[in-house]
C-alpha atoms as one frame of an Amber mdcrd trajectory, in Angstrom:
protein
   0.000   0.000   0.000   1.227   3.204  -0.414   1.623   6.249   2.413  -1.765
   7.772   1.603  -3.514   4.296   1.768  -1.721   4.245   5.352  -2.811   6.941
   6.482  -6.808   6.104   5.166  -6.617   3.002   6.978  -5.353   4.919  10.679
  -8.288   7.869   9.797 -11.076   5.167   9.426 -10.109   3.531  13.026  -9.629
   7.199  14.363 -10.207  10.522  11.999 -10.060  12.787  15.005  -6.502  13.661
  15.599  -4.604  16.599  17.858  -3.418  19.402  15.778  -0.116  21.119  16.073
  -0.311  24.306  17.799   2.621  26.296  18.538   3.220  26.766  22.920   0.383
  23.887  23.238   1.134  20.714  21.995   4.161  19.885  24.082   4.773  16.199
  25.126   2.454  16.677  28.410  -0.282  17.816  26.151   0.142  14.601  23.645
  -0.202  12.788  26.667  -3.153  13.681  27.890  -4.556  13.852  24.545  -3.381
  10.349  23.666  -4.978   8.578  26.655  -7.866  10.280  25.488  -8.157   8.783
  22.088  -6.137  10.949  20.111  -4.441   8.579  17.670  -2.302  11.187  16.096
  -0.756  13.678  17.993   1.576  15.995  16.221   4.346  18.166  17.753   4.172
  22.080  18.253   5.280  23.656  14.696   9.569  23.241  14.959  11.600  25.390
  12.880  13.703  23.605   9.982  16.315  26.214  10.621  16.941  25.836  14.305
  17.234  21.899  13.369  20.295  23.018  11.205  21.732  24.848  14.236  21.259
  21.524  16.215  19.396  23.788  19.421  18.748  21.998  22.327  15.454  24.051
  22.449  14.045  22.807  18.915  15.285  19.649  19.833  13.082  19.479  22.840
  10.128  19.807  20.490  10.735  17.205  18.426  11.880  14.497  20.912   9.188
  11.915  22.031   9.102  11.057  25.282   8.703   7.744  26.381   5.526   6.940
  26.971   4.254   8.038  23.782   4.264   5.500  21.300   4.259   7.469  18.066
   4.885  11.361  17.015   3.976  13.357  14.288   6.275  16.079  13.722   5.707
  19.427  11.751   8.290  21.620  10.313   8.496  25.378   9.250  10.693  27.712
   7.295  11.034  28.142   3.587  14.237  26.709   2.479  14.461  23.483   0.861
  17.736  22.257   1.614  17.447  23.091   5.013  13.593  20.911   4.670  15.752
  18.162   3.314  18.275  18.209   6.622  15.601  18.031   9.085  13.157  15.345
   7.631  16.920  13.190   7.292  17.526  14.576  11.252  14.306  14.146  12.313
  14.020  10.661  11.268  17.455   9.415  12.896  16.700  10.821  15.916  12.874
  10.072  16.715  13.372   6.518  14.382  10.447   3.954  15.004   8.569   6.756
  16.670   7.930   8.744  13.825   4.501   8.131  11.910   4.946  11.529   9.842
   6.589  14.758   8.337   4.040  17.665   8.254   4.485  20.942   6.387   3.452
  24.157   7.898   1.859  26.486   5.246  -0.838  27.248   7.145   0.238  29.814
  10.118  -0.644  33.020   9.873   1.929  34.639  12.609   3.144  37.940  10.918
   6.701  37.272  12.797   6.418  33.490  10.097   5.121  34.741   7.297   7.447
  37.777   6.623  10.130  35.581   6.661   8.224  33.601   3.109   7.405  30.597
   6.157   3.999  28.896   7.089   1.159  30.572   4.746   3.397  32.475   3.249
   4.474  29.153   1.308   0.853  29.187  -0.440   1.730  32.692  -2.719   4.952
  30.844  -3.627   3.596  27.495  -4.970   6.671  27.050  -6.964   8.866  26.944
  -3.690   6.178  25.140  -1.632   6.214  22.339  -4.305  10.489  22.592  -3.960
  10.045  21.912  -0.510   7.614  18.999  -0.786   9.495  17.279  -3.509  12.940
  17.866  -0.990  11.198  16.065   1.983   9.618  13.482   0.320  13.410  12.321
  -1.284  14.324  12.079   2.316  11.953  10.838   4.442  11.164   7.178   4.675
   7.625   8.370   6.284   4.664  10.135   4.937   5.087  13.945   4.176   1.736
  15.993   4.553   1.042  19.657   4.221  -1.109  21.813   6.199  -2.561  25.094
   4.567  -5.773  27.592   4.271  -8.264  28.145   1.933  -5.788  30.742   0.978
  -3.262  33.598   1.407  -5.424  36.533   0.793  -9.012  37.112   1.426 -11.094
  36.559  -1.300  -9.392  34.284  -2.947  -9.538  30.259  -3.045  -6.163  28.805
  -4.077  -6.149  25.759  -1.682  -7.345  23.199  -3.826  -4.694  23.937  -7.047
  -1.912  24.214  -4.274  -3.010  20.858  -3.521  -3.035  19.366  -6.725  -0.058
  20.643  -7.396   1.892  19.312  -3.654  -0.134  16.162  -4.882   1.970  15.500
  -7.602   5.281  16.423  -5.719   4.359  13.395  -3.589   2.672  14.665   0.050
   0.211  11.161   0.980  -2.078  13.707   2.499  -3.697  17.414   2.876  -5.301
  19.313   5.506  -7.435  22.573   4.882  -7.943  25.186   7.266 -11.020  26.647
   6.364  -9.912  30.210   6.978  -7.432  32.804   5.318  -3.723  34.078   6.434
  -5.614  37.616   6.436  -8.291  36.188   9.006  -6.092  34.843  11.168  -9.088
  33.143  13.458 -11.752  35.898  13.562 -14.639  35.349  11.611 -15.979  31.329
  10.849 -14.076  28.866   8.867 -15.861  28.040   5.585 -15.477  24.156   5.299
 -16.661  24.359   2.061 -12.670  24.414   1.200 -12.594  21.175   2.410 -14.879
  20.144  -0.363 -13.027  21.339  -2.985  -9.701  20.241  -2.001 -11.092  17.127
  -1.799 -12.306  17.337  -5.301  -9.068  18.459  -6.742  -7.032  15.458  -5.022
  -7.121  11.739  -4.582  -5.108  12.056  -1.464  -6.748  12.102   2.133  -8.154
  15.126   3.404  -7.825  16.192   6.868 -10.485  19.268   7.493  -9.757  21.986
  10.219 -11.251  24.961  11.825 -14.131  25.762  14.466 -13.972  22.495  15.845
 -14.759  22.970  19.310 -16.872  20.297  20.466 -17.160  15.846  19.981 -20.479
  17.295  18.257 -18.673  19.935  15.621 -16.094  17.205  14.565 -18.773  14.461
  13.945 -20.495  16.946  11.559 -17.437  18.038  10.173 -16.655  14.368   9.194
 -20.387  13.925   7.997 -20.632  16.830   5.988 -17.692  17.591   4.317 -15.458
  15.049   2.430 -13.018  15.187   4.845 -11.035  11.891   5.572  -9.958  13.138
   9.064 -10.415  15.889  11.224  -8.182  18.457  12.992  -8.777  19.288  16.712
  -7.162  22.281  17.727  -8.514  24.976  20.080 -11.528  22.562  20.972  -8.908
  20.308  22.936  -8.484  23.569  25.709  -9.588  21.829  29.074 -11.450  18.883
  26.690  -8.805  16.373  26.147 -11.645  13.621  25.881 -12.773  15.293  22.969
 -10.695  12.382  20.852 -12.885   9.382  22.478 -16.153  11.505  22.728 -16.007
  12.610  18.699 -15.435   9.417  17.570 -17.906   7.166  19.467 -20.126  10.133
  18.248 -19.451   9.537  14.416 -18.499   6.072  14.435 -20.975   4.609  16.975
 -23.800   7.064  17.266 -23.062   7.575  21.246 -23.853  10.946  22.653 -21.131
  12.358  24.399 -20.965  12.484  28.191 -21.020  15.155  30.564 -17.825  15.649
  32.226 -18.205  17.460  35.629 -16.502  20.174  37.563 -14.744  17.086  39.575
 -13.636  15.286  36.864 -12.212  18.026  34.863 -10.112  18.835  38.182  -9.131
  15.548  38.111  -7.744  15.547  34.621  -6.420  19.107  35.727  -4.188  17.355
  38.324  -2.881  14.582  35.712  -2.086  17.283  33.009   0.312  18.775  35.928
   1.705  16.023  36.787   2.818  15.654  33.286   4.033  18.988  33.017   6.135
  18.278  36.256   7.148  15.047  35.156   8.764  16.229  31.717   8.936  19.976
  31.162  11.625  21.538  32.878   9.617  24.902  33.906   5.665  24.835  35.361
   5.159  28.726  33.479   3.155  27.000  30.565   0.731  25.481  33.582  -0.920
  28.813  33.814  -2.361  28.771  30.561  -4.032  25.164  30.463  -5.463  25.230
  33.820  -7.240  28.429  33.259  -8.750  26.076  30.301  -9.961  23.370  32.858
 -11.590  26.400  35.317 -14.170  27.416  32.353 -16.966  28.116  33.413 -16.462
  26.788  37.016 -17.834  28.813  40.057 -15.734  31.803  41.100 -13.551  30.840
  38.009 -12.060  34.618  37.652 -11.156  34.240  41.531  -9.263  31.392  40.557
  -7.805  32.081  37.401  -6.184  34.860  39.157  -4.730  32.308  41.933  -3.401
  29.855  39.255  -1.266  33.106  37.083   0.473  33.290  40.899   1.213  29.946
  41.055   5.136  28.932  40.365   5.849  25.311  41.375   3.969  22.185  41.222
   2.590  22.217  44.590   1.430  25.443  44.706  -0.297  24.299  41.426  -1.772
  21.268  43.478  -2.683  23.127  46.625  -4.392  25.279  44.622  -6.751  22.533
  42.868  -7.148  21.302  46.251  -8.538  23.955  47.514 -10.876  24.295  44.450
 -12.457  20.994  44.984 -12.471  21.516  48.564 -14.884  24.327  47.684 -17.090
  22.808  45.101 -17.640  19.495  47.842 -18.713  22.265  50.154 -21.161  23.389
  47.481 -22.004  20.377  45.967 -25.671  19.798  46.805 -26.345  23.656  44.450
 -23.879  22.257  41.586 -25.553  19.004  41.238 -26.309  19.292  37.447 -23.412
  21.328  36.485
């Protein structure tokens, strides 16, 4: 079979995978993700240049850690030689581990794409299908390509793109249904994912506004997407994986999990963070994720940007539970 029938074959056991997002998807996040159903969980978006430089710091990106079984790692920049050294680097280094090469042409950070990287790539087809063809001599592992419906408002230049990174040799494509100039205001139009689909014979993996097991069972069902992309819908979800896809696959309605349980996932996402990221700083974020919507959650959130270690983390959940027990008989329902 070749790398695209692959991938079909993994999408129709689990088409809900964990999208890359830059200061997210860190190895405690895959985690959490991954015990949660996420079948593919891809790396925060690594630079191809600081893989040339050999930093420590990309490195830590890239690297699996043990208890995940499998990575899927996406790269950025815009030069194809130095495309061609990572995929070679990446592969050595992560071996077994590594399910796939993903190419960024979808971000739409102005610090990336006024450098030509990420959605930049999509005015420069030319180069974008240099880089493509560059990787997929190297790797030994499916190369994909992430993008948006296009550059520039207005216009729809995702699905020749993909034809064209088609026949350079990428086994898959995923379509952000927003452009570079929207950034993520306004709604994705997944009607993109529709006509890249039409212009390819590769799998499609669909993306944007997916923020509940409910939005990426209808993504799957009406669009001709192959897989879908969970992003921002994974913030304080991570069962999102499981939920979607007994959803689609099974017809199961999702279940309700409560204030306690979320706290309790809360507590195992820290002790991930402890366990294999040297600083606690990115716990602030996430936790404020798992508060939503919680009482007093403004009270707290401001608690949890004060917190510095993992205990004060810890004492703090504590204490939030502690609360909601001695309210529980009002939250029942929640």
């Amino acid at each position: 079979m070749s790398f695209s029938d692959d991938l079909r074959v993994a999408y129709a056991e689990q088409p809900f995978l964990l999208a890359p997002m830059a200061g997210v998807t860190d190895a405690a996040y895959r985690i959490m993700c991954r015990r949660r159903g996420a079948r593919h969980a891809y790396s925060e978006m690594v630079s191809v240049a600081g893989l040339a430089y050999a930093s420590n710091k990309t490195w830590r990106l890239v690297l699996p850690e043990d208890e995940e079984p499998q990575i899927c790692v996406q790269l950025f920049g815009s030069k194809p030689e130095q495309f061609s050294g990572a995929v070679a680097a990446v592969e050595e280094r992560v071996g077994e581990k590594l399910t796939l090469i993903d190419i960024n042409m979808a971000c739409p950070a102005r610090k990336v794409i006024t450098k030509g990287e990420g959605c930049a790539l999509m005015e420069t087809p030319e180069l974008a299908e240099e880089i493509v063809r560059a990787c997929v001599r190297e790797a030994h592992v499916p190369v994909t390509v992430k993008m948006r419906a296009s550059f520039a408002t207005g216009e729809r230049t995702a699905p020749e793109l993909a034809r064209r990174l088609e026949d350079a040799g990428v086994a898959a494509v995923a379509v952000h249904g927003r452009t570079a100039k929207q950034l993520y205001t306004g709604e994705a139009d997944w009607s993109v994912i529709d006509e890249v689909a039409r212009a390819v014979d590769v799998p499609v993996v669909g993306s944007g506004d997916v923020f509940s097991a409910e939005a990426a069972a209808r993504m799957l069902r009406e669009t001709a997407a192959t897989a879908v992309f969970i992003a921002r819908g994974t913030y304080g979800n991570p069962w999102i994986f499981d939920d979607a896809r007994a959803l689609a696959l099974e017809g199961v309605e999702p279940p309700v999990h409560d204030l306690f349980e979320r706290l309790d996932a809360l507590r195992e996402h820290l002790g991930l963070v402890h366990r294999y990221l040297p600083f606690m700083a990115r716990a602030r974020t996430f936790a404020t994720w798992y508060l939503k919507g919680m009482p007093h959650a403004a009270s707290w959130r401001g608690r949890v940007v004060q917190c510095t270690t993992y205990e004060e983390f810890m004492e703090l959940v504590d204490e939030i539970e502690a609360d909601l027990r001695a309210h529980e008989d009002v939250l029942t329902g929640v």
